[in-house]
C-alpha positions as CSV (number, residue, x, y, z in Angstrom):
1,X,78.1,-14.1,114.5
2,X,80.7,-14.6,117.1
3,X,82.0,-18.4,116.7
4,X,84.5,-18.7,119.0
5,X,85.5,-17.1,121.9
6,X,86.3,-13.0,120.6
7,X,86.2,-13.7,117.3
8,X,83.4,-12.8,114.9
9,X,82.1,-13.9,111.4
10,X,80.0,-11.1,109.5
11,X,79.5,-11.0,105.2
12,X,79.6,-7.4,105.7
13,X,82.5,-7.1,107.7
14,X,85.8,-8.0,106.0
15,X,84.0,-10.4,103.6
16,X,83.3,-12.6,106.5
17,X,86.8,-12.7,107.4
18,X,87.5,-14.3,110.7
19,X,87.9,-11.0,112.9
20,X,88.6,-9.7,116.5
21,X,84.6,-9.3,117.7
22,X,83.9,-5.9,117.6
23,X,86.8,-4.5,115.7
24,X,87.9,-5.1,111.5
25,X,91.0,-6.7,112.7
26,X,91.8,-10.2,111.0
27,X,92.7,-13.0,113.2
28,X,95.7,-13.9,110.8
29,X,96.7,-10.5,111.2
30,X,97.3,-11.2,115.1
31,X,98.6,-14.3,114.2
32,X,101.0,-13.5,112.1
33,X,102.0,-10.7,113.9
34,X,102.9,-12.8,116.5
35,X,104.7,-14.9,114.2
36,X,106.6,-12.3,113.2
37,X,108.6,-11.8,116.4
38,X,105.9,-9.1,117.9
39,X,105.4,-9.1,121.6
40,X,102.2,-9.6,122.7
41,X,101.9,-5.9,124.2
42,X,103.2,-4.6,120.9
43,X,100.2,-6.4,119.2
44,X,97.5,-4.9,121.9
45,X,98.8,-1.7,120.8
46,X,99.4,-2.1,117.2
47,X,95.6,-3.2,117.3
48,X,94.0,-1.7,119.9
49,X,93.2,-5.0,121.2
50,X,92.8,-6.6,125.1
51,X,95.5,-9.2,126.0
52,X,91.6,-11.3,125.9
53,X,91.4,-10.6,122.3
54,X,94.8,-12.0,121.0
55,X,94.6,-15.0,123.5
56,X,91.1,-15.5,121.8
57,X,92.7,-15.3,118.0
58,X,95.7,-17.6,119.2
59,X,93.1,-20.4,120.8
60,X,91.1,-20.2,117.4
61,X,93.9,-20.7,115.4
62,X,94.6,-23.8,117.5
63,X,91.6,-25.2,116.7
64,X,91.4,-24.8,113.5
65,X,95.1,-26.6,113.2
66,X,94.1,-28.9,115.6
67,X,90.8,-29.6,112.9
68,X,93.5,-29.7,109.8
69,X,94.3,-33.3,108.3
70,X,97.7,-33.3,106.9
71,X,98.4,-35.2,103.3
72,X,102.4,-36.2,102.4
73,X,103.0,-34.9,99.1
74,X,104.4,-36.9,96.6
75,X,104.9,-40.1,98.8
Protein backbone atom coordinates (compact mmCIF):
# COMPACT_ATOMS: atom_id res chain seq x y z
CA UNK A 1 0.00 0.00 0.00
CA UNK A 2 1.74 3.11 -1.09
CA UNK A 3 1.09 5.82 1.79
CA UNK A 4 2.76 8.60 0.75
CA UNK A 5 4.13 9.84 -2.16
CA UNK A 6 6.95 6.81 -3.38
CA UNK A 7 6.92 5.08 -0.45
CA UNK A 8 5.22 1.75 0.14
CA UNK A 9 3.97 -0.32 3.25
CA UNK A 10 3.73 -4.29 2.48
CA UNK A 11 3.86 -7.20 5.58
CA UNK A 12 5.59 -9.18 3.12
CA UNK A 13 7.99 -6.77 2.09
CA UNK A 14 10.66 -5.85 4.70
CA UNK A 15 8.16 -6.63 7.63
CA UNK A 16 6.15 -3.75 6.45
CA UNK A 17 9.04 -1.52 6.63
CA UNK A 18 8.45 1.85 5.30
CA UNK A 19 10.19 1.37 1.68
CA UNK A 20 10.98 3.13 -1.67
CA UNK A 21 7.69 1.82 -3.75
CA UNK A 22 8.73 -0.72 -5.95
CA UNK A 23 12.12 -1.48 -4.56
CA UNK A 24 13.27 -3.21 -0.70
CA UNK A 25 15.01 -0.17 0.04
CA UNK A 26 14.18 1.43 3.64
CA UNK A 27 13.26 4.97 3.84
CA UNK A 28 15.68 5.37 6.89
CA UNK A 29 18.21 3.88 4.89
CA UNK A 30 17.96 7.02 2.39
CA UNK A 31 17.64 9.00 5.23
CA UNK A 32 20.38 8.30 6.96
CA UNK A 33 22.41 8.12 4.18
CA UNK A 34 21.87 11.51 3.61
CA UNK A 35 22.58 12.19 7.05
CA UNK A 36 25.72 10.68 6.75
CA UNK A 37 27.24 13.29 4.52
CA UNK A 38 26.16 11.30 1.06
CA UNK A 39 25.31 13.42 -1.90
CA UNK A 40 22.11 12.95 -3.23
CA UNK A 41 23.55 11.43 -6.64
CA UNK A 42 25.67 9.18 -4.52
CA UNK A 43 22.40 7.89 -2.91
CA UNK A 44 20.42 7.46 -6.53
CA UNK A 45 23.34 5.30 -7.29
CA UNK A 46 24.02 3.47 -4.10
CA UNK A 47 20.25 2.58 -4.43
CA UNK A 48 19.29 2.58 -7.76
CA UNK A 49 16.79 5.17 -6.97
CA UNK A 50 15.20 8.38 -9.08
CA UNK A 51 16.20 11.86 -7.59
CA UNK A 52 11.74 11.39 -7.22
CA UNK A 53 12.33 8.57 -4.90
CA UNK A 54 14.74 10.20 -2.22
CA UNK A 55 12.84 13.59 -2.48
CA UNK A 56 9.71 11.27 -1.73
CA UNK A 57 11.65 9.48 1.52
CA UNK A 58 12.91 13.03 2.66
CA UNK A 59 9.16 14.63 2.49
CA UNK A 60 7.89 11.45 4.44
CA UNK A 61 10.33 11.76 6.98
CA UNK A 62 9.19 15.37 7.39
CA UNK A 63 5.94 14.39 8.13
CA UNK A 64 6.36 12.11 10.33
CA UNK A 65 8.66 14.63 12.50
CA UNK A 66 6.41 17.22 11.75
CA UNK A 67 3.54 14.49 13.45
CA UNK A 68 6.13 13.80 16.49
CA UNK A 69 5.25 15.52 19.99
CA UNK A 70 8.31 16.09 21.90
CA UNK A 71 8.37 15.35 25.92
CA UNK A 72 11.40 17.23 28.20
CA UNK A 73 12.94 14.57 30.15
CA UNK A 74 13.47 14.92 33.58
CA UNK A 75 12.07 18.60 33.90
Amino acid sequence: MEIAPHINVDPAICGGTPVITGTRVHVAIVVGSLAGEMTMEEVMDAYELTQEQVKGALAYATDLVKLTEAYPIGA
